[in-house]
TIRO-2110 file (N, C-alpha, C; in Angstrom, 1 decimal):
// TIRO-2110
30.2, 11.5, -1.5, N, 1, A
31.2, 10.5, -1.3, CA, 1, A
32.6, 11.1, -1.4, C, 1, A
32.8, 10.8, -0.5, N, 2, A
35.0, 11.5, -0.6, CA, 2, A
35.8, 10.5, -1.1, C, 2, A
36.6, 11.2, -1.8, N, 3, A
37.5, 10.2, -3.1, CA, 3, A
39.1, 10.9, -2.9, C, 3, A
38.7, 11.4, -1.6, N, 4, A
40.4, 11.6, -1.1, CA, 4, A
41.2, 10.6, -1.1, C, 4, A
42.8, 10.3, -1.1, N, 5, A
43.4, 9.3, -1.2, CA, 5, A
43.4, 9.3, 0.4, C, 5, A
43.9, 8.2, 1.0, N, 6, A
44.7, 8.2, 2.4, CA, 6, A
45.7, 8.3, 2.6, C, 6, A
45.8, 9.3, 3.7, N, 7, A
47.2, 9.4, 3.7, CA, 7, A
48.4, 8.1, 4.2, C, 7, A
49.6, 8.6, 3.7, N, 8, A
50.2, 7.5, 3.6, CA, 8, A
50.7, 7.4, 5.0, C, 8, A
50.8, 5.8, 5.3, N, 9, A
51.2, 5.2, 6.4, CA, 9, A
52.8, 6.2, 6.7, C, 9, A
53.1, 5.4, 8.2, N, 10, A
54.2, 5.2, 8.5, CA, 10, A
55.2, 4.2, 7.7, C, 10, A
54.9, 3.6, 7.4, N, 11, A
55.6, 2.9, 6.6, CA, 11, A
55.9, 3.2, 5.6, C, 11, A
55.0, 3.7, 4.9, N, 12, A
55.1, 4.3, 3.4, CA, 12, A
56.0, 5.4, 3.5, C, 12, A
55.5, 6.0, 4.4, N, 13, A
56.6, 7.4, 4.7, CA, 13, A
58.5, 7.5, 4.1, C, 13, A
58.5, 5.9, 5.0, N, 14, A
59.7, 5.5, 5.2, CA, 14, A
60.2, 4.6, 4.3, C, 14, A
59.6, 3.9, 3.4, N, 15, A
60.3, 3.6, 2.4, CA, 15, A
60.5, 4.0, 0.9, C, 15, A
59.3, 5.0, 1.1, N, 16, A
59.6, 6.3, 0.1, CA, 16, A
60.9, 7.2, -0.1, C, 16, A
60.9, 7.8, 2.0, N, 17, A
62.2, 8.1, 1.8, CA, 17, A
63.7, 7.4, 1.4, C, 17, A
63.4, 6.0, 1.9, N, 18, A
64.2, 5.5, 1.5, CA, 18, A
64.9, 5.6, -0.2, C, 18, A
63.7, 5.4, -0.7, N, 19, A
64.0, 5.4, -2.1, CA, 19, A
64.6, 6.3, -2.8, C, 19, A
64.1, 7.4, -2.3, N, 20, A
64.6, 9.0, -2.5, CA, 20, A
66.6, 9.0, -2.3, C, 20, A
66.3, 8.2, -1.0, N, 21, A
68.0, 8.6, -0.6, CA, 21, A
68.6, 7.4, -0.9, C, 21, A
68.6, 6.6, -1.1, N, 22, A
69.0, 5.3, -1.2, CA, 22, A
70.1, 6.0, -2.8, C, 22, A
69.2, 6.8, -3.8, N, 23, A
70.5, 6.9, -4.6, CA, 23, A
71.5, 8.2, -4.1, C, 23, A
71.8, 8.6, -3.0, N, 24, A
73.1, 8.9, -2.6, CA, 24, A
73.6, 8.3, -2.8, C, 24, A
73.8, 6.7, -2.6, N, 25, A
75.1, 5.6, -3.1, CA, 25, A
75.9, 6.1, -4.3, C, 25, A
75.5, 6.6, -5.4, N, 26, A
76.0, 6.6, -6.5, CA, 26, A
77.3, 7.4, -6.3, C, 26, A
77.4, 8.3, -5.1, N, 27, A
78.8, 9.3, -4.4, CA, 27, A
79.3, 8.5, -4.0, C, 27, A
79.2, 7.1, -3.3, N, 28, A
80.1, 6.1, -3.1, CA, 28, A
80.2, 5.3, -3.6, C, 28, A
79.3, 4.8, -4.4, N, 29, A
80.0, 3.6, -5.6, CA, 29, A
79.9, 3.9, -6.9, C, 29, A
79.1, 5.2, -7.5, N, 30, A
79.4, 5.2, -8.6, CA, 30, A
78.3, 4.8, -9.7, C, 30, A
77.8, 3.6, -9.1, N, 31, A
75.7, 3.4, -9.9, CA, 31, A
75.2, 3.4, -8.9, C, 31, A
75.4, 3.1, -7.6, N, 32, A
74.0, 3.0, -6.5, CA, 32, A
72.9, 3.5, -6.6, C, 32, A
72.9, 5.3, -7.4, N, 33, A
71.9, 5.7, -7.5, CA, 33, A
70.4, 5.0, -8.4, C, 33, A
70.6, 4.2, -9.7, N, 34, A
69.7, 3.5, -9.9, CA, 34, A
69.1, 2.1, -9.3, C, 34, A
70.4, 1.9, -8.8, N, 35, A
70.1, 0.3, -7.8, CA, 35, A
69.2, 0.8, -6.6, C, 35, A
68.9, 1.3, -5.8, N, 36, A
68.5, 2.0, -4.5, CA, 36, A
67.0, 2.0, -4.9, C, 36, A
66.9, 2.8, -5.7, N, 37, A
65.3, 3.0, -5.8, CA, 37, A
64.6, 1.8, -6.7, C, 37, A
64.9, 1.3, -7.2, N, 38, A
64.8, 0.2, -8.2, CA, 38, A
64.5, -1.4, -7.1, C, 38, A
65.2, -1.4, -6.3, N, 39, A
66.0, -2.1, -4.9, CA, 39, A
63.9, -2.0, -4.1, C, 39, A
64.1, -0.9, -4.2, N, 40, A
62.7, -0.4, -3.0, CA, 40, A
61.6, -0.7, -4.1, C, 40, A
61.5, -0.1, -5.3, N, 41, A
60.2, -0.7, -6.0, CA, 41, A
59.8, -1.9, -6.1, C, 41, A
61.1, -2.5, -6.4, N, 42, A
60.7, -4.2, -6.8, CA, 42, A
60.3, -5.2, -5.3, C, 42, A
60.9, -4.5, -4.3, N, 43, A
60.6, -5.2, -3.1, CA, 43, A
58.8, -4.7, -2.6, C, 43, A
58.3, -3.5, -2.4, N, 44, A
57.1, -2.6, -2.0, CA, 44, A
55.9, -2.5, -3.0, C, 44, A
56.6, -2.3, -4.4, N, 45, A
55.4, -2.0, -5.3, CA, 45, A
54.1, -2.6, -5.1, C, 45, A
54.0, -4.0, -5.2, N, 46, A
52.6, -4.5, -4.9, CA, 46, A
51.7, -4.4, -3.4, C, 46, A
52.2, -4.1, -2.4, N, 47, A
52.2, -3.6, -1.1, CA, 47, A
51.7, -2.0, -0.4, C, 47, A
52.5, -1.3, -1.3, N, 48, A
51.8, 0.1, -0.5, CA, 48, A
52.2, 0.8, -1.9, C, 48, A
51.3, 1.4, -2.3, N, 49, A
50.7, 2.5, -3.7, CA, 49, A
51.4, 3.6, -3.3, C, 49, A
52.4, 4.6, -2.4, N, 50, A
52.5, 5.5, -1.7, CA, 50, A
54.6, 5.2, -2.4, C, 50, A
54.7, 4.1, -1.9, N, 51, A
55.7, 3.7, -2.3, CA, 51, A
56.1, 3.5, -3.5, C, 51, A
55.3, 2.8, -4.4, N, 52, A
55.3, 2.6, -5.7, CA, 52, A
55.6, 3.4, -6.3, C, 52, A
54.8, 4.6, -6.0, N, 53, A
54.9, 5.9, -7.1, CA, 53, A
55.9, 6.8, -6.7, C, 53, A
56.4, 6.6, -5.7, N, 54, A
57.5, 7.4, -5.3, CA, 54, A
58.7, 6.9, -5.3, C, 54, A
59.1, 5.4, -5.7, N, 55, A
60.1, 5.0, -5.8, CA, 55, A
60.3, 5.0, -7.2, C, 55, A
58.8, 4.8, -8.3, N, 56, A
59.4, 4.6, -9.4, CA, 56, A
59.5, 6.3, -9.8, C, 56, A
59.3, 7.0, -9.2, N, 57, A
59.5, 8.5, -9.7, CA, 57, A
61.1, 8.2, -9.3, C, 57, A
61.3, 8.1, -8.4, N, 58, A
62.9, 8.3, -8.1, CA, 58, A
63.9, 7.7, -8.9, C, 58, A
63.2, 6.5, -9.5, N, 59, A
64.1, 5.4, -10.5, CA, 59, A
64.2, 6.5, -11.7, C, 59, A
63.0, 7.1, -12.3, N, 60, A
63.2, 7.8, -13.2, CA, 60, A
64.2, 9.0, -13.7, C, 60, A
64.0, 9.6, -12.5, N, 61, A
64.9, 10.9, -12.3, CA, 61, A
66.0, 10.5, -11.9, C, 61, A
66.6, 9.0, -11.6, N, 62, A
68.0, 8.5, -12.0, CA, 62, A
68.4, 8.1, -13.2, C, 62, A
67.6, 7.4, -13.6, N, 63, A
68.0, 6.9, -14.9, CA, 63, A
68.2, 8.1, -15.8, C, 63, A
67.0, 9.7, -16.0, N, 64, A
67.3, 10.7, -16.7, CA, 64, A
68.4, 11.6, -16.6, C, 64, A
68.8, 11.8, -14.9, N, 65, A
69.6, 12.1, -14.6, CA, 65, A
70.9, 11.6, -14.9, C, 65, A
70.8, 10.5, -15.4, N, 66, A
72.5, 9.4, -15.9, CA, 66, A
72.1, 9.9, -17.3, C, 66, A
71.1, 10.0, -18.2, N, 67, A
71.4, 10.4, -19.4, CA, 67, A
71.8, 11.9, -19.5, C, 67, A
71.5, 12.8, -18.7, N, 68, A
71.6, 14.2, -18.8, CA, 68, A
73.3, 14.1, -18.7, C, 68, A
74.1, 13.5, -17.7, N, 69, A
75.8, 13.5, -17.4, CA, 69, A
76.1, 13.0, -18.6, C, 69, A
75.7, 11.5, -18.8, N, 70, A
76.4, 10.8, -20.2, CA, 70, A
76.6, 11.4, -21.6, C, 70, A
75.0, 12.2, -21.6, N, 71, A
75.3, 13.7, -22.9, CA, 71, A
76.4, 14.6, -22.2, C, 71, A
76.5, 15.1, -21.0, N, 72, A
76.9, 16.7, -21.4, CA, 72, A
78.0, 16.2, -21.4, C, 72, A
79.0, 14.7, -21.1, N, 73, A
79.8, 14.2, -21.2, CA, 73, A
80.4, 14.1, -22.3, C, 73, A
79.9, 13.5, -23.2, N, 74, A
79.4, 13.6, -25.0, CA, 74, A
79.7, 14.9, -25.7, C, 74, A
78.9, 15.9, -25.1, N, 75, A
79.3, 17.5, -25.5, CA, 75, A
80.4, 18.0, -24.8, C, 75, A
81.3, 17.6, -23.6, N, 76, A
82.4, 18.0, -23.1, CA, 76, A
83.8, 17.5, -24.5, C, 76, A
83.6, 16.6, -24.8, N, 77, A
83.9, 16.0, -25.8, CA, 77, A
84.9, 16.5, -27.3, C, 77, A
83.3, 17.6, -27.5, N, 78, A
83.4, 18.4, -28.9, CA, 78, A
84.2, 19.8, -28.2, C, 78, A
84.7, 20.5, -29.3, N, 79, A
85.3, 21.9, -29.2, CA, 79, A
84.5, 22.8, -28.3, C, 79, A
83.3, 22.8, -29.4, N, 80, A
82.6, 24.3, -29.0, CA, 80, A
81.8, 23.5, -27.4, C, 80, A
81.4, 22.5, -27.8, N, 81, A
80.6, 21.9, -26.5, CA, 81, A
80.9, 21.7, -25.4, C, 81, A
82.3, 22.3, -25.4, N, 82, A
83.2, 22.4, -24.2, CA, 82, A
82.8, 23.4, -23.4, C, 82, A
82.5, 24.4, -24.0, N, 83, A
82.5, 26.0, -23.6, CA, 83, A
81.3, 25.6, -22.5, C, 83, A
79.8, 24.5, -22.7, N, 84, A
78.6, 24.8, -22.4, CA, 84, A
78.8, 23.5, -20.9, C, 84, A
79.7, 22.1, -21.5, N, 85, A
79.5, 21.8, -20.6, CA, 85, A
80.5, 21.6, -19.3, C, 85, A
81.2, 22.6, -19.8, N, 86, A
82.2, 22.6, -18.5, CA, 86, A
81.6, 23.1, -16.9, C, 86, A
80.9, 24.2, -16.8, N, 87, A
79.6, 24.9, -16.2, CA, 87, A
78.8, 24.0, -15.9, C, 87, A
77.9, 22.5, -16.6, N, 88, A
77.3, 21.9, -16.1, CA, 88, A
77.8, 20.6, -15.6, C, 88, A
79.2, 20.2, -15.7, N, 89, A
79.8, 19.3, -14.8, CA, 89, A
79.3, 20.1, -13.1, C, 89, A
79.7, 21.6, -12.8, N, 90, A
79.4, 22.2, -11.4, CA, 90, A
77.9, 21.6, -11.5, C, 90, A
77.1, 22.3, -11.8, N, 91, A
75.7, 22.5, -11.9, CA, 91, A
74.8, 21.2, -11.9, C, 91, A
74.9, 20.2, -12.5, N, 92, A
74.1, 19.1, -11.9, CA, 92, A
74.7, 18.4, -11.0, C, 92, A
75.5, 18.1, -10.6, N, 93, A
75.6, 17.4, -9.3, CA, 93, A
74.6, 18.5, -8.0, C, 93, A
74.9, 19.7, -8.0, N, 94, A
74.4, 20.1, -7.4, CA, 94, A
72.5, 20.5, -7.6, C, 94, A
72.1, 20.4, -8.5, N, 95, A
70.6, 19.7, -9.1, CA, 95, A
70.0, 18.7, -8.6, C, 95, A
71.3, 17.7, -8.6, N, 96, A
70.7, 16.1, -8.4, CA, 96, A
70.8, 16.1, -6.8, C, 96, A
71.7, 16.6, -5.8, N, 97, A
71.2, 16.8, -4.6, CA, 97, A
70.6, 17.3, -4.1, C, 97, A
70.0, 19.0, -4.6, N, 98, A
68.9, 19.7, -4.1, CA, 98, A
67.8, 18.7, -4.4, C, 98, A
67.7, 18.3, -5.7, N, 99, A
65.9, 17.9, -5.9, CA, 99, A
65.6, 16.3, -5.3, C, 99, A
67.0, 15.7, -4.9, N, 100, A
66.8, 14.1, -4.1, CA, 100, A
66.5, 14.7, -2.7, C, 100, A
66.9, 15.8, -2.0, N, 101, A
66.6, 15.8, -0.5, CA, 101, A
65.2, 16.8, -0.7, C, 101, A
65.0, 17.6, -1.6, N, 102, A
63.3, 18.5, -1.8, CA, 102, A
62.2, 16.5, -1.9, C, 102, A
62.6, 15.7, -2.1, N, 103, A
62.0, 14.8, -2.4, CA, 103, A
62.1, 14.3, -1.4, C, 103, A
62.9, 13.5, -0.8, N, 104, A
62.9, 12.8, 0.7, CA, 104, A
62.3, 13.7, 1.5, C, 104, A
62.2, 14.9, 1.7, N, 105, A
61.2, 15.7, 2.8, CA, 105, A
60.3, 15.9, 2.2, C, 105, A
59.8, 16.1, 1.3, N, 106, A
58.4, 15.9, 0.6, CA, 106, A
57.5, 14.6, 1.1, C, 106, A
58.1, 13.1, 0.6, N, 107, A
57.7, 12.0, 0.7, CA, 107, A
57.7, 11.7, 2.2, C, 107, A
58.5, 12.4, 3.3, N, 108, A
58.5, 11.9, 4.5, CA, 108, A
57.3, 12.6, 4.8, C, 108, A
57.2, 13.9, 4.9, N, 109, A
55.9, 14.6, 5.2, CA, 109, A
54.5, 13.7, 4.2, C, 109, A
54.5, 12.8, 3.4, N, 110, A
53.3, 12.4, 3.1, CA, 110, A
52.6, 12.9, 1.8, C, 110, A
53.8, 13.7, 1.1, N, 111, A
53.1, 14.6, 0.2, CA, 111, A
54.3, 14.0, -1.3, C, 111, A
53.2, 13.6, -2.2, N, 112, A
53.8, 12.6, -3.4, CA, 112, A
54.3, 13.8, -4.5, C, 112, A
56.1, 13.5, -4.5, N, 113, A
56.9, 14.9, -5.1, CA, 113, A
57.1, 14.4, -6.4, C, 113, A
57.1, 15.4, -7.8, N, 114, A
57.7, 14.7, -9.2, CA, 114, A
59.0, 15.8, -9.0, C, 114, A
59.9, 14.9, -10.0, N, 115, A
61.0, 15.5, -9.9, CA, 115, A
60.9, 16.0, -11.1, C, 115, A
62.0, 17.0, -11.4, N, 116, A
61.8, 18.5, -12.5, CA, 116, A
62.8, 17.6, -13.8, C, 116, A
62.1, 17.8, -15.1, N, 117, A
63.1, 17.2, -15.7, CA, 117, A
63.1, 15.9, -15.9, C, 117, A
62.0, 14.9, -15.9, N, 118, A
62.5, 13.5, -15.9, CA, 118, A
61.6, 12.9, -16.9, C, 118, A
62.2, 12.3, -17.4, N, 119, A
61.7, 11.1, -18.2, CA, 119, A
60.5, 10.2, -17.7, C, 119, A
59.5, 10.1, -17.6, N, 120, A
59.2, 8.8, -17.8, CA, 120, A
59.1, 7.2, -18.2, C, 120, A
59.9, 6.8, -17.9, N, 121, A
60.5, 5.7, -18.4, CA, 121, A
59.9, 4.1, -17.7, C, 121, A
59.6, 4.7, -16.6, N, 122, A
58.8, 3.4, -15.7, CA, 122, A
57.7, 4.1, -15.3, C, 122, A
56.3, 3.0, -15.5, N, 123, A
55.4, 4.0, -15.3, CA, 123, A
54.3, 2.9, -14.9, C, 123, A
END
């Protein structure tokens, strides 16, 4: 008996990616990035399984990704914590756009991506 999953529709394709990119918003308003994927779970989840799990990964790796800024923000703060997070003001923004577009091409190609570093928080 084969107990392969199916691969995921055209649809699913596509609102996976969505969810993936949907939080680029956050470069233009600032939270879009948790609303977007959050936006796509609550509408799809019961509908296509492909979607679900790839939107709520995406919600995750926003929401962890807002606590990683909000700390090193916290540590920008302190004296010595200055020295560590000055270097990671550069360094995650550019994190958080490599591993959102490794993910939208992942999930378009059909293939279900975790992101590095994330909480599970929605599950």
């Amino acid at each position: 008996m084969n107990t392969t999953p199916l691969a995921p529709t055209k649809e699913e394709r596509t609102w996976a990616l969505a969810a993936h990119l949907s939080a680029f918003a956050m470069y233009f308003t600032g939270f879009g990035h948790i609303i977007g994927p959050l936006v796509v779970w609550l509408i799809k989840r019961d509908t296509l399984p492909f979607v679900d799990d790839q939107a709520k990964e995406a919600l995750n790796f926003q929401i962890s990704w807002t606590i990683y800024l909000v700390a090193n923000f916290a540590l920008f703060c302190t004296i010595i914590g200055a020295v560590v997070a000055v270097p990671l003001f550069f360094v995650l923004p550019i994190f958080h756009v490599v591993c959102m577009i490794v993910a939208a091409v992942r999930s378009n190609d059909g293939l279900p991506y975790r992101y590095p570093m994330t909480i599970r928080f929605v599950n």
